[in-house]
C-alpha positions in Angstrom: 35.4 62.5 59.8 39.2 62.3 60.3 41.4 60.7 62.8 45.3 60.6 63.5 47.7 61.1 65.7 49.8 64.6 65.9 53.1 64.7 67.9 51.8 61.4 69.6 48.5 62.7 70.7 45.6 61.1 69.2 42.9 63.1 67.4 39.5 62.8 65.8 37.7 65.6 63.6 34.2 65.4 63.3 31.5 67.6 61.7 30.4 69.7 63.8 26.5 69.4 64.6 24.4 72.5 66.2 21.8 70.7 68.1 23.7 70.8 71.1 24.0 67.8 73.8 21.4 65.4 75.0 22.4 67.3 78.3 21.4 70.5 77.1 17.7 69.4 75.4 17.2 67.7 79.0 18.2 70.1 81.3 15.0 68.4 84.0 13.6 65.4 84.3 11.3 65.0 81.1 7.9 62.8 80.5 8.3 59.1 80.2 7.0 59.0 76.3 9.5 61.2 75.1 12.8 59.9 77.1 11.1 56.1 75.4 11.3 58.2 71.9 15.2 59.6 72.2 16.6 56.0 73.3 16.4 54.0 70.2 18.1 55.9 68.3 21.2 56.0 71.0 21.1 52.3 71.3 21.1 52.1 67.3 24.1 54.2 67.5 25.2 52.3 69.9 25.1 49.0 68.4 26.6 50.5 65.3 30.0 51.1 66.8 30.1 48.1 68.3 29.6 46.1 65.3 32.3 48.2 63.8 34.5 47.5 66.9 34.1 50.8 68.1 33.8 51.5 71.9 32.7 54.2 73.7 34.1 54.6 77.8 31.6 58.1 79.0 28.3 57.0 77.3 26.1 60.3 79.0 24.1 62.8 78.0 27.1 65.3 77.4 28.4 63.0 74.8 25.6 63.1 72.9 25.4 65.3 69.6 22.6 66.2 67.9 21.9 67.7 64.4 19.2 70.0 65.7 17.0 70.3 68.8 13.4 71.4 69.3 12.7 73.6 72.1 10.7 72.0 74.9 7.5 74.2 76.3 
């Protein structure tokens, strides 16, 4: 991961990650067990960045990478 600024615009590269959005797995509503199993790790993530002093201002599904995603039947 890099960050910067470039002719006084501010940038940041990240890896790029081919799961797609949270947005994109949901798509409909989905069943209470599973949406209970894909918020801890978004509230660990959370947590992180603010304990590095990190914040976030558009935490939605959009926003949210993932490394993979497993289709839904």
């Amino acid at each position: 991961m890099d960050y910067g600024e470039h002719e006084g615009k501010p940038y940041l590269v990240m890896e790029y990650l081919s799961g797609g959005t949270l947005k994109q797995k949901l798509g409909k509503p989905i069943p209470w067990d599973e949406a209970i199993s894909i918020l801890p790790p978004i509230a660990r993530a959370l947590d992180y960045a603010h304990r590095h002093n990190m914040i976030h201002r558009d935490v939605k599904p959009p926003t949210f990478l993932s490394l993979r995603m497993e289709s839904r039947c």
